[in-house]
N, C-alpha and C positions, 0 to 999 in steps of 0.2 A: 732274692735278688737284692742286692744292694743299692742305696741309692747314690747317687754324686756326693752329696755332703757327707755319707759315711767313707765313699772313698778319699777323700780328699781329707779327713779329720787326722794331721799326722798324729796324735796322741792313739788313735787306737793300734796296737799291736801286729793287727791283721792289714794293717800298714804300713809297718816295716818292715828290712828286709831282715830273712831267719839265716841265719848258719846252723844248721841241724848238728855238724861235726863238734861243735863248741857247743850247742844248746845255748843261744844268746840272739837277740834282735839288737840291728841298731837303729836306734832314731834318725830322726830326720836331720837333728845338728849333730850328726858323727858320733854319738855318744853310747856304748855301747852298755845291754840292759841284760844283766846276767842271774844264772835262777841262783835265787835264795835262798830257797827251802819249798815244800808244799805244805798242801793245805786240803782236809779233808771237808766236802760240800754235799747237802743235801739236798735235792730239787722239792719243790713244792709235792710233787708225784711221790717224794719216796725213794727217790735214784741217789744213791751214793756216789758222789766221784772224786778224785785225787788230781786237783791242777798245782799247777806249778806258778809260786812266786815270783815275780823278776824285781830284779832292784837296779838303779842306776848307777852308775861309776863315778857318783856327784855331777849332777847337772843342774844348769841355767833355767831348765825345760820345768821348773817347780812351777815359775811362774803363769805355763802353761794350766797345770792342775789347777792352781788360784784359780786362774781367769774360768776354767770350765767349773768349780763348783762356782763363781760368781753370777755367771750365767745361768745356772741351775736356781741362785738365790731370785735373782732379778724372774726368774720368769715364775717362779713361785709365789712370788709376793706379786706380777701382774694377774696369775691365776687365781687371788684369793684365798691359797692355802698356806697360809703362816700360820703356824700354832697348830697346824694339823699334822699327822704323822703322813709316809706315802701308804705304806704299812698297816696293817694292824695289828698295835704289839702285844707279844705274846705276855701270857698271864702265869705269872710264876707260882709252881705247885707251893701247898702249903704242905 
């Protein structure tokens, strides 16, 4: 179930509307977000899957991204974890 704040977050995808015929979402300020390429992902399980890129048509909406990873920073650094990973990173063979 989703909550209020995920519904209302216009940056996430599952927020916009899709035009299936074109393969394209638009944002919230008219701006239409069209696929770029994919990309091959492994889930933590092991699961392979193949999603699709979207990119924007140049948008305003950057400033969106800023502001969400600034809040990401701001609430990091009130949680204490600066200088920690979320993560833990992987150890490269020798």
């Amino acid at each position: 179930m989703k909550t209020g704040k995920f519904k209302n977050d216009i940056s996430k995808r599952e927020n916009m509307e899709y035009d299936g015929i074109r393969d394209e979402y638009t944002c919230a300020n008219h701006k239409k977000l069209r696929a770029a390429g994919t990309e091959k992902r492994v889930s933590k399980g092991g699961y392979e899957s193949e999603v699709t890129i979207y990119e924007s048509e140049g948008c305003e909406l950057f400033l969106v991204c800023l502001g969400y990873n600034m809040n990401k920073l701001h609430h990091k650094i009130q949680q204490g974890r600066c200088g920690t990973s979320l993560h833990p990173l992987k150890q490269k063979a020798s």
